[in-house]
C-alpha positions in Angstrom: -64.8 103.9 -56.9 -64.5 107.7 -57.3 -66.3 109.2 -53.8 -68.0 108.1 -50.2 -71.8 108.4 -52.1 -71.0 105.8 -54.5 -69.7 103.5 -51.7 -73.0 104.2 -49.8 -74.8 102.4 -52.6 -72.7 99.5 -52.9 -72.9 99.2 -49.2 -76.6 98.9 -49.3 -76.8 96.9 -52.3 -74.8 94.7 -50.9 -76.6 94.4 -47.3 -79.8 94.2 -49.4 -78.3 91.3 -51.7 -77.5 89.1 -48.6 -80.7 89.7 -46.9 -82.3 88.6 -50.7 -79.9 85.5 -50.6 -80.2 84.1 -47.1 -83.8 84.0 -47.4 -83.6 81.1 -49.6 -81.3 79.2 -47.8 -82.1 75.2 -47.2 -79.2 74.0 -45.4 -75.8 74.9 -43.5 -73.7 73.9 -46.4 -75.2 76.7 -49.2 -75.3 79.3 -45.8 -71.3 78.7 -46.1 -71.0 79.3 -49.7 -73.0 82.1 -49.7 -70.6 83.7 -46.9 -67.5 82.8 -49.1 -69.2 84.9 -52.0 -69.1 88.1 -49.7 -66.7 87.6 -47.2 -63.6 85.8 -48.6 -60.3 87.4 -48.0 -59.4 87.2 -52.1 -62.5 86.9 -54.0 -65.3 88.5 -51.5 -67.6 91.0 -52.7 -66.8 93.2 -49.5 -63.0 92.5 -49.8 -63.2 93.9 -53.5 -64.7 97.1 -51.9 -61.6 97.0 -49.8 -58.7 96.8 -52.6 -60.5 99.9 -54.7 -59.7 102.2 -51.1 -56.5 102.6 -53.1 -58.6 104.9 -55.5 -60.1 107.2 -53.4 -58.8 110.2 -52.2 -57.0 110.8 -49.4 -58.7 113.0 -47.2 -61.7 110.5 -48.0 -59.9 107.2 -47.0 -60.8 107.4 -43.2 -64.2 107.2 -43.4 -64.3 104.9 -46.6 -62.5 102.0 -45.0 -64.4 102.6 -41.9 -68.2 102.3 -43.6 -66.6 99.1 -45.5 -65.6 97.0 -41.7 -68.9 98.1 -40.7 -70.3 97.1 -43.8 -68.1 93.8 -43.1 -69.2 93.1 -39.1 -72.2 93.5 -40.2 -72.4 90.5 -42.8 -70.3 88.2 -40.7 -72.6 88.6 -37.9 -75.4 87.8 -40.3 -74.0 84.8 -41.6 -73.5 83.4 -37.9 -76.4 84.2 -37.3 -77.8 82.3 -40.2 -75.2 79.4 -40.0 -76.6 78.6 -36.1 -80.4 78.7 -37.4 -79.4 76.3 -40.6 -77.3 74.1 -38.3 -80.6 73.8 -35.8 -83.1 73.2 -38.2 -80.7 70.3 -39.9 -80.2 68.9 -35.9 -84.1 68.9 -35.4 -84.5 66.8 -39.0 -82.2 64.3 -38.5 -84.4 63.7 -34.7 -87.3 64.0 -36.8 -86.3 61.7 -39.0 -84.1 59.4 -36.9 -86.7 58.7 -34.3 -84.3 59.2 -31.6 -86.4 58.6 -28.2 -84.4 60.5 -25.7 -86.2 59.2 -23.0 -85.0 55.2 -23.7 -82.4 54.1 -21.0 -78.7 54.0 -21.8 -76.9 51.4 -23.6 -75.0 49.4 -20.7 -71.3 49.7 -20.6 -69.0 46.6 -20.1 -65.9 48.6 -17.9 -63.2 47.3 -19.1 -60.1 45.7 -16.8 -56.6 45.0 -17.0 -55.1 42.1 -19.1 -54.7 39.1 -16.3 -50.6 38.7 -16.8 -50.7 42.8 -16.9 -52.5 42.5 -13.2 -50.1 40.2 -12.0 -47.3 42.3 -13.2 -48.3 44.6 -11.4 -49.0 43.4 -8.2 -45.1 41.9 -8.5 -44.0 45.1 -8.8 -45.3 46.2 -6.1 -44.1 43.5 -3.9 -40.8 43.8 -5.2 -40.5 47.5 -4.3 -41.4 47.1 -1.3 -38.3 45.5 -0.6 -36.4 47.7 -2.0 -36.2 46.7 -5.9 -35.7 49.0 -8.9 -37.6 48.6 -12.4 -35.2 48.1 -15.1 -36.9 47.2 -18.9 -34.1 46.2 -21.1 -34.0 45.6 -24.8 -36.2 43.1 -26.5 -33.5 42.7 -29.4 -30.2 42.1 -27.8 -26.8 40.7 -29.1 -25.3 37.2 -28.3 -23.1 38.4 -26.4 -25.7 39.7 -23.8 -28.3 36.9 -24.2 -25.7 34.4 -23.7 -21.8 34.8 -23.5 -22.3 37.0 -20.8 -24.2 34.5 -18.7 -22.2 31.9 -18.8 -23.5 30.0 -21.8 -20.6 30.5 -24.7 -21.2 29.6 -28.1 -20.7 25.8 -27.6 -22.5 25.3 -24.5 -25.0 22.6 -23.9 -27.7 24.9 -22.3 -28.4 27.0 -25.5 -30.6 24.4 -26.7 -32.7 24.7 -23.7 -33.5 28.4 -24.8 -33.8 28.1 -29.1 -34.8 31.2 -29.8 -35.5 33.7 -33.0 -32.6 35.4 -34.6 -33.1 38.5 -36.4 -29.0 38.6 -37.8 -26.3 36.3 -37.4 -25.4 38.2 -34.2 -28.7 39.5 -32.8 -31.8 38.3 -31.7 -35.0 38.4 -29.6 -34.1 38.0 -26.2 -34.6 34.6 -23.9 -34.6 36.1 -20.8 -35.2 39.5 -18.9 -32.0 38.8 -17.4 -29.7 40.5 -20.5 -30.9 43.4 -19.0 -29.0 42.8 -15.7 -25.9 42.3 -17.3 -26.2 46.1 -18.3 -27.1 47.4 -15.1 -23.7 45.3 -13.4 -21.2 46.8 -15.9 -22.3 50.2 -15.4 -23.2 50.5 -11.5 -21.2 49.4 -8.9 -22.8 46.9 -5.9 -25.4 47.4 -4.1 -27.5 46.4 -6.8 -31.2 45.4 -6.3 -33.2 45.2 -9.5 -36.1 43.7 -11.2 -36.6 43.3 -14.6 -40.2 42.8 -16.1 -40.4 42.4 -19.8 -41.8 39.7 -22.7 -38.6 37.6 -24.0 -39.1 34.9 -26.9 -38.3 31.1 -27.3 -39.2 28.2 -30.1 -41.7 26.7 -27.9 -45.2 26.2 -28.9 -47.5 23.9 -27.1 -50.2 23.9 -23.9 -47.7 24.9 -21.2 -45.7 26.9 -23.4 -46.0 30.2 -25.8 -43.6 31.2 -28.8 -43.7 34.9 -26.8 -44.2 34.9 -22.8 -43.7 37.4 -20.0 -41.2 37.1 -17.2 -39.8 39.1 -14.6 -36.1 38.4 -13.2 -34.6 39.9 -10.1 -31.0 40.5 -9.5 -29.6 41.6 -5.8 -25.9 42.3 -5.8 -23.9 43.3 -2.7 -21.0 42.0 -0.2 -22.2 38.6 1.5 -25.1 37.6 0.1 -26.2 33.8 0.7 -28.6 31.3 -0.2 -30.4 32.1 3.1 -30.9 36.0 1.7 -32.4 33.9 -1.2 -34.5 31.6 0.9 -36.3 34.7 3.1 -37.1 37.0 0.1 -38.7 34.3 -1.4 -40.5 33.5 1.4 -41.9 37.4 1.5 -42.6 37.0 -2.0 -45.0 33.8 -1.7 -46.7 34.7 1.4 -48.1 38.3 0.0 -49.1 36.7 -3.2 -50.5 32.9 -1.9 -51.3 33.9 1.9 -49.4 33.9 5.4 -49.4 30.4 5.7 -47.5 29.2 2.6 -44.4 27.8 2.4 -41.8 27.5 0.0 -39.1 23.9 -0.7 -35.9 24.4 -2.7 -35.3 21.7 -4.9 -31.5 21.6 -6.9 -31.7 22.4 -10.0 -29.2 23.7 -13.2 -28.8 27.2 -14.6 -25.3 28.2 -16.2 -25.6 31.4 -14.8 -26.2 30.7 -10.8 -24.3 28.1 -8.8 -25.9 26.7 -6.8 -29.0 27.0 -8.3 -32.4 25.8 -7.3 -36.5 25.1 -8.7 -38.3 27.1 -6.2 -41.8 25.2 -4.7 -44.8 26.6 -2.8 -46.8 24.8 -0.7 -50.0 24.2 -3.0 -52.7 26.7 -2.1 -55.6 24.7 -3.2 -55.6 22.2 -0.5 -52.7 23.3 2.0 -50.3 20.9 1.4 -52.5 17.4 1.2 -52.3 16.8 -2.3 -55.4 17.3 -5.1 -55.3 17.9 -8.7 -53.3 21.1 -9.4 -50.6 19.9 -7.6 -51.0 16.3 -8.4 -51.0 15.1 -5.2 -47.7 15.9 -4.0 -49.0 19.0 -1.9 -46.3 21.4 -3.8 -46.3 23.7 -6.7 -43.3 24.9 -8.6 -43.3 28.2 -9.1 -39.6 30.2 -10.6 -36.3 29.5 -10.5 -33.4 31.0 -8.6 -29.7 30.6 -7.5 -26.8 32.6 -5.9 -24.9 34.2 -9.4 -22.4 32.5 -11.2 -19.1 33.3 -10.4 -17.9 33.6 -13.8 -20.7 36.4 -14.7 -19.9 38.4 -11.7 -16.2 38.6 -13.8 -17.5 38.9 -17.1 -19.3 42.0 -15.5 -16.1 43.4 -14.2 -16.7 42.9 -10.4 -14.5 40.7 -8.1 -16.4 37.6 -6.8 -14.3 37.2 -3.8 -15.6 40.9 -2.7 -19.2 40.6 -3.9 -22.0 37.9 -4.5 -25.3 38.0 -6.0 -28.5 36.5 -6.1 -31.0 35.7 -9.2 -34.5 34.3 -9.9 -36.8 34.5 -12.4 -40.5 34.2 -12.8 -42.6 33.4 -15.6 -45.8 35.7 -15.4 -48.1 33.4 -17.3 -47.2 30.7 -15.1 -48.3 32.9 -12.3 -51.5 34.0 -14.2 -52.7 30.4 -14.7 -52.2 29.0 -11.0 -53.8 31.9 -10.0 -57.3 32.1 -12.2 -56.7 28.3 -12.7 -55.8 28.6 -16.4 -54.8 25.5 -18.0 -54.1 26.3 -21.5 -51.6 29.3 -22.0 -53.2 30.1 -25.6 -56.4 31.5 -23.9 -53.8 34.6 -22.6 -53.1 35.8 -25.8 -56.4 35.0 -27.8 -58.5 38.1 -26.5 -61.5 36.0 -25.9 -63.7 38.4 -24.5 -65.3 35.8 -22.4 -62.9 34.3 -21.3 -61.2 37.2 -19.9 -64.4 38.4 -18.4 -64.4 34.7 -16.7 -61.3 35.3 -15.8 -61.8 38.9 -14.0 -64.9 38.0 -12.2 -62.5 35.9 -10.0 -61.2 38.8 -8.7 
């Protein structure tokens, strides 16, 4: 383009072209083609003015470039412009057409709640903390060695059958108990140790009482001098805050290769104070976790001294908490997101 007087005409030819083209305009889509025509960076009609600056002279450049970016401003405001009145009219035909009555109510929303073993989870936790205990979440996959070895149950030991569970190698597999965790936390911190360890851990059962996957939460308190007593009155704190003041918990002996002595923990049954009825089938006591003062031999395989330090364990299953508490008799209905069900289930609250 050889002076400013040419430019002048392609400037108005150009502002008179768009004003031609928007005119005829039907929807938002063909307003954003027609913008692309003028105003893209490569291919724009405006650009192309642009690029042939190169030709002009010198003393001529100033003003050329600046009658193009007003040439330029001008058409991208137009096309806003044009793109909010296309956009408009396309919102006001799809009322038009929809039928939408803005006045109609609002659809009712069902608020949603927290997953029944996720609410007792947390209301563990809190207990728990309040006493003092620290979260630990250990691995889901863990080796033999951890799962077992370490807690006093070698290869050839009896108590492996009572805790089958899935193998994912030859030497790892899915955990059977939170309790892997611990050994963990005891060969890399020195006593006082006061954990809990929450988590889902895996076992070949499948039946009414029992789920291939379940959740449980295991606490671990390590220091010098710990009894069965220390045992006795944490557990007693524990039931009351979840059952009420006035329950009471019975210690029954029991096996675990990995406390000795170890005990099945009973509470007082909530349902009918003690005088027997159908949840706890008339003998007036539920049983609840299990617990024992730590096995000697896993306080060693740990690295600490058992004549300088003893330990207490239990170990809850949530589910089993869950289902005494909404009077759930069939563990399946945790895990089959039945809407109604767990609606049931929350209204208790």
């Amino acid at each position: 383009m050889a002076d400013l007087n040419e430019l002048k005409e392609a400037a108005k030819s150009l502002r008179d072209e768009i004003l031609n083209n928007v005119r005829d305009l039907t929807n938002s889509k063909e307003a954003y083609e027609l913008r692309k025509t003028f105003l893209d960076s490569k291919q724009g009609k405006i650009g192309q003015l642009m690029k042939e600056m190169r030709t002009v002279p010198n003393d001529q450049k100033q003003e050329y470039g600046k009658t193009v970016n007003e040439l330029k401003q001008w058409a991208q405001a137009r096309f806003e412009e044009v793109d909010r009145a296309m956009k408009e009219r396309e919102l006001q035909n799809r009322y038009e057409r929809e039928k939408l009555d803005v006045t109609m109510p609002a659809v009712k929303t069902v608020p949603g709640n927290l997953h029944p073993v996720t609410q007792v989870r947390e209301e563990l936790i809190d207990i728990f903390a309040s006493m003092g205990f620290e979260v630990y979440e250990g691995k889901e996959i863990e080796n033999d060695y951890y799962n077992f070895t370490a807690l006093n149950t070698p290869q050839d030991h009896p108590a492996r059958d009572m805790q089958d569970t899935f193998y994912v190698s030859p030497e790892f597999l899915l955990r059977t108990q939170t309790s892997a965790g611990q050994i963990h936390v005891m060969e890399a911190k020195k006593p006082p140790i006061k954990i809990l360890s929450p988590g889902r851990v895996f076992r070949s059962d499948d039946d009414a009482t029992h789920s291939p996957m379940f959740h449980q939460m295991e606490g671990l308190v390590v220091d010098k001098h710990i009894t069965l007593s220390d045992l006795k009155g944490m557990l007693d704190t524990f039931v009351q805050k979840i059952y009420g003041e006035n329950t009471t918990t019975r210690l029954r002996p029991s096996y675990f290769p990995f406390t000795e002595p170890s005990v099945e923990v009973d509470v007082s049954c909530f349902e009918c104070g003690g005088k027997g009825c159908g949840l706890c089938k008339g003998t007036g006591w539920i049983e609840v976790l299990g617990a024992g003062i730590v096995n000697r031999k896993v306080l060693e395989n740990c690295g600490l001294d058992p004549d300088e330090y003893s330990g207490l364990a239990f170990g809850i299953g949530l589910e089993r908490i869950a289902m005494l508490k909404y009077g759930i008799n069939n563990i399946k209905l945790m895990f089959e997101s039945d809407m109604d069900v767990l609606k049931q289930i929350n209204d208790q609250e």
